[in-house]
LOKOL-619191 format. One record per residue (C-alpha): residue number from 0; x, z, y; residue in three letters. Coordinates in steps of 0.1 Angstrom, whole numbers. Example, Ala and Ser with C-alpha at 12.3 -4.5 7.8 and 13.67 -1.06 7.14 Angstrom:
<atom nr="0" u="123" w="78" v="-45" rest="Ala"/>
<atom nr="1" u="137" w="71" v="-11" rest="Ser"/>
***
This chain:
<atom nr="0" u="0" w="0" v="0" rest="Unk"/>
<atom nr="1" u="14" w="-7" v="36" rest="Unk"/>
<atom nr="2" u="7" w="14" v="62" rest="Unk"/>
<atom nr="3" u="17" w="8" v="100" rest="Unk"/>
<atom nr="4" u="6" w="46" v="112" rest="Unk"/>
<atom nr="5" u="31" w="70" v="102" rest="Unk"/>
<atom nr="6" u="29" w="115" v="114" rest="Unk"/>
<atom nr="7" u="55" w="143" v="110" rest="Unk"/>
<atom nr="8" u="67" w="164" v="100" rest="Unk"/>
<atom nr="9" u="75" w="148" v="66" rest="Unk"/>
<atom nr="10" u="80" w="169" v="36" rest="Unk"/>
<atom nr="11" u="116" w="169" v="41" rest="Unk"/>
<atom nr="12" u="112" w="186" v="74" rest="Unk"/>
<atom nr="13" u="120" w="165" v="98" rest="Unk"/>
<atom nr="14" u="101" w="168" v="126" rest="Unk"/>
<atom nr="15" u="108" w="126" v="139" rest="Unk"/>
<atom nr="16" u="114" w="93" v="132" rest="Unk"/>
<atom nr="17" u="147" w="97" v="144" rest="Unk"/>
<atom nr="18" u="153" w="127" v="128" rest="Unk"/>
<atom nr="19" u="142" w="116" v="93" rest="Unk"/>
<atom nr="20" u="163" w="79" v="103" rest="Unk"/>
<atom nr="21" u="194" w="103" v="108" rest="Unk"/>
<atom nr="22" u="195" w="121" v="77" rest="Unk"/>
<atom nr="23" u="211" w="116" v="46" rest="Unk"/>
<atom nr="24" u="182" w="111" v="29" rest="Unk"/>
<atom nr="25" u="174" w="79" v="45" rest="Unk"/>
<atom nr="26" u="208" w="68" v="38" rest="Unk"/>
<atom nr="27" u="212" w="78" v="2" rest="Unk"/>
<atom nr="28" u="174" w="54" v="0" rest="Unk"/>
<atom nr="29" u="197" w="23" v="21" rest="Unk"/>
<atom nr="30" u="227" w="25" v="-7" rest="Unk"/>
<atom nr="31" u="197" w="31" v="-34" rest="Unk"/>
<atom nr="32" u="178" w="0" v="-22" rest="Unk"/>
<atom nr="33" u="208" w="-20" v="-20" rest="Unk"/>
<atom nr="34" u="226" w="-8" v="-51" rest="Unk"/>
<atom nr="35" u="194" w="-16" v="-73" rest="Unk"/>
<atom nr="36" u="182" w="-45" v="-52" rest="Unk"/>
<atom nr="37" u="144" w="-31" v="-64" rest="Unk"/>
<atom nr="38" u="151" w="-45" v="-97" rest="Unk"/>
<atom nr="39" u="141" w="-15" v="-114" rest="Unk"/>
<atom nr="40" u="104" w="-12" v="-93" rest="Unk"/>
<atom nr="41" u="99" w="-30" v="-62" rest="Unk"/>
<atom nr="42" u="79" w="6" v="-53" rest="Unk"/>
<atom nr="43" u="112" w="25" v="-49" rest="Unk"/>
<atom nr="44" u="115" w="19" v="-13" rest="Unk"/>
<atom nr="45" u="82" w="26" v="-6" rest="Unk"/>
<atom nr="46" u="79" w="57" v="-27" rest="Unk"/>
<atom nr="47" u="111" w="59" v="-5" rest="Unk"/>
<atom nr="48" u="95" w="57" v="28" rest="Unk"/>
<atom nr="49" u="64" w="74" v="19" rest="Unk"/>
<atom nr="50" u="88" w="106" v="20" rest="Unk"/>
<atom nr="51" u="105" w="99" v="48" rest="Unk"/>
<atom nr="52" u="78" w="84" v="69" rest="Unk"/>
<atom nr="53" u="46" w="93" v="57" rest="Unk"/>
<atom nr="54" u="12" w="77" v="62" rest="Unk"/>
<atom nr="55" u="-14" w="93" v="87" rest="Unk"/>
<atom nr="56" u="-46" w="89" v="73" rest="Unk"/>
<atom nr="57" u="-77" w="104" v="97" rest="Unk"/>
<atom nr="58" u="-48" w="127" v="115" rest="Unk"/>
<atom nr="59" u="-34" w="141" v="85" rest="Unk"/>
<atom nr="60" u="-4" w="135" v="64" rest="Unk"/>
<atom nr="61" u="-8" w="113" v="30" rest="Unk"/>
<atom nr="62" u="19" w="131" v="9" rest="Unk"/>
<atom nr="63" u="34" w="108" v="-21" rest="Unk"/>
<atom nr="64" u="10" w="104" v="-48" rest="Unk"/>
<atom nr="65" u="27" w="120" v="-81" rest="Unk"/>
<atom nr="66" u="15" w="95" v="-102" rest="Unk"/>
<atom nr="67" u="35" w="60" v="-85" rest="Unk"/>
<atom nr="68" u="66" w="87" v="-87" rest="Unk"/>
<atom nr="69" u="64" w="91" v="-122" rest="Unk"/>
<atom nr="70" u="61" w="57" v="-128" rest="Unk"/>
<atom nr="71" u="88" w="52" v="-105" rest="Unk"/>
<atom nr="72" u="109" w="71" v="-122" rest="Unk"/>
<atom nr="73" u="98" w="61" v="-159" rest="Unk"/>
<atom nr="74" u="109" w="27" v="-145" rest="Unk"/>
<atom nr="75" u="140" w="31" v="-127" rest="Unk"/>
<atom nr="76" u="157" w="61" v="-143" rest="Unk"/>
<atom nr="77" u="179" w="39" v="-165" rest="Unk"/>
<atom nr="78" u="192" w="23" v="-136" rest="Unk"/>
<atom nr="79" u="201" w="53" v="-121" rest="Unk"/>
<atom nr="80" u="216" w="61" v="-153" rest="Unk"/>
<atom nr="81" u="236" w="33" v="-154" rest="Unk"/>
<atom nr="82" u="251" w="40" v="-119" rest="Unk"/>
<atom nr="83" u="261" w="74" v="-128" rest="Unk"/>
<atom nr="84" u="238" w="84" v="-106" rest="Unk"/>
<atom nr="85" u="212" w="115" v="-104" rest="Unk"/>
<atom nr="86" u="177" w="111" v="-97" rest="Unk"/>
<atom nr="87" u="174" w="121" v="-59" rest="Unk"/>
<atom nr="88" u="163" w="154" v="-50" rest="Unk"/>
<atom nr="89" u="137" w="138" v="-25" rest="Unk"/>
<atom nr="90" u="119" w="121" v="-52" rest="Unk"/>
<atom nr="91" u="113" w="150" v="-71" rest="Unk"/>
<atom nr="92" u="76" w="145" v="-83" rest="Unk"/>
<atom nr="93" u="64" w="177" v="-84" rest="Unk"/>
<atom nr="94" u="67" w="177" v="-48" rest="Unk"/>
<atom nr="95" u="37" w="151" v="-47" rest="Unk"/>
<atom nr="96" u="2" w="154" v="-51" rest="Unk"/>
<atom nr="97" u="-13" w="149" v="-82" rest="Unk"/>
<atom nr="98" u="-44" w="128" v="-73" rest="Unk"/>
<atom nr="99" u="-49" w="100" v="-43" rest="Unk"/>
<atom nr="100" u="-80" w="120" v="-32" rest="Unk"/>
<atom nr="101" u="-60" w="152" v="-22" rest="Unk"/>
<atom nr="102" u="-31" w="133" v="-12" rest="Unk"/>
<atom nr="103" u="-55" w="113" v="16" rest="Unk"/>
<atom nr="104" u="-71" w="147" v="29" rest="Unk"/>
<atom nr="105" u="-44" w="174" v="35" rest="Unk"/>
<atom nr="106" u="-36" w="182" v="66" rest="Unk"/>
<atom nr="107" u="2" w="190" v="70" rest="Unk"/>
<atom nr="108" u="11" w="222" v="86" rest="Unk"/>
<atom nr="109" u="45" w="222" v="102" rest="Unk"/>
***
């Protein structure tokens, strides 16, 4: 899904565009994206930017639905695996919510 109305604070924290642009998180998703060249799921860098940039739906925050992680990661762990590389911390999907309905109705508090 693309989305052209982002809010924050994200679930990393970071309170701006900028802020979330500057971190290494946002970096480590660059070398990711590049590394892989989305062969592994052409969702990785939207899974990606949902973290970093999430989606404002009705004035709240549409957190990362667990479910496109999972798959995300069912789909691409090899490839990290191949890299010698760990699954990033910021696409832990326990984080996420577990159904699209929540994720489109809570309102972030940061």
């Amino acid at each position: 899904m693309d989305y052209t109305t982002t809010i924050f604070p994200n679930i990393l924290g970071h309170r701006t565009q900028p802020d979330a642009e500057a971190g290494a998180e946002y970096l480590l998703l660059t070398v990711i994206h590049g590394l892989l060249n989305g062969e592994c799921s052409p969702d990785i860098r939207l899974v990606g930017c949902s973290v970093l940039a999430p989606r404002c739906h009705r004035d709240r925050v549409a957190k990362p639905c667990r479910s496109a992680c999972e798959e995300l990661r069912r789909n691409c762990g090899h490839a990290f695996e191949s890299i010698d590389m760990a699954w990033p911390y910021f696409l832990d999907c326990d984080r996420f919510f577990a159904t699209r309905r929540r994720a489109a109705t809570t309102q972030w508090r940061g």
